[in-house]
N, C-alpha and C positions, 0 to 999 in steps of 0.2 A: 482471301475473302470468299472465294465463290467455296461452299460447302455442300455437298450434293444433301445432306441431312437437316440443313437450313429449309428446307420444301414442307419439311412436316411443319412447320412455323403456318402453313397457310390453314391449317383446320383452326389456329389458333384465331387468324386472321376474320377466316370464318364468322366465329362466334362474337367477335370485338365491332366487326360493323358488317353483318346481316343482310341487310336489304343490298347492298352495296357490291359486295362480292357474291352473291345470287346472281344479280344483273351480271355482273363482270364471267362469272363462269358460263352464263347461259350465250351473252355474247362471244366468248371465246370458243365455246363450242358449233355455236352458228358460222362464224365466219370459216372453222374447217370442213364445214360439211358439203357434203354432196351437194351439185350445184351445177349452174353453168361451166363454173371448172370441176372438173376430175377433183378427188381426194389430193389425190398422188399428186400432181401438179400444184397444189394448195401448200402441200405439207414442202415441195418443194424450190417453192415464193419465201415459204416460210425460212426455209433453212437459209436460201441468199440472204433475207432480210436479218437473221441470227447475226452471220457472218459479220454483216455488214455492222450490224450496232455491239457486238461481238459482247452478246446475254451469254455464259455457258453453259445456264440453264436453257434457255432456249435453242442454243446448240444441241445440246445432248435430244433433249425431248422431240424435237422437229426432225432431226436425223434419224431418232429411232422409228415416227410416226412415217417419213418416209420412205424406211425400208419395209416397215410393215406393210405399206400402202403398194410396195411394189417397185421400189424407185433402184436402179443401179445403181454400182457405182460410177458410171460414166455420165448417167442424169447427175449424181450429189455433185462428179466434177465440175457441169457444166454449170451446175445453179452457184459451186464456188464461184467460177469464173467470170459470171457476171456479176455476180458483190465485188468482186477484186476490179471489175472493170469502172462498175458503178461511183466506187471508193475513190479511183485515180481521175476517174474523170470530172469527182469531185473537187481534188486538188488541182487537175489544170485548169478548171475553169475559174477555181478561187484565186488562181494566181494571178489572172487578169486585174483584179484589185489591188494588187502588191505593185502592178505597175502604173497607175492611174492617181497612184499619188504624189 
């Protein structure tokens, strides 16, 4: 499913609803920019949160944006690392439900 060449699909996207995806790029570009947080640190919110909902588009792109930005590889580890902790501590806490009934 995931086709790195499916992306050029978004100029098409573009043109089919306008006002829509304008908004949507301009907010997309807002939310990485400079700010109270760093780039780097933005791009690498962004990669845990990849991780975490596992887009491989989002992968790719956020990874590349935070090495551009300057990110190690021991920041990309540690941004894995709390998606991975995020994700489990998803599952133990949803397991509380499993017992409650």
């Amino acid at each position: 499913m995931y086709n790195k060449q499916n992306l050029a699909q978004l100029k098409n996207m573009d043109g089919l609803a306008p006002e829509v995806m304008k908004a949507f790029w301009a907010f997309d570009k807002a939310a990485v920019a400079e700010g109270a947080i760093p780039v780097k640190y933005k791009e690498l919110i962004a990669v845990a949160v990849a991780l975490t909902t596992q887009c491989p588009y989002c992968i790719d792109i956020h990874s590349g944006n935070a090495r551009n930005a300057g990110a190690t590889d021991a920041e990309m580890t540690e941004a894995a690392m709390v998606a991975a902790s995020l994700r489990a501590g998803a599952a133990v806490t949803h397991a509380t439900h499993a017992l409650t009934s």
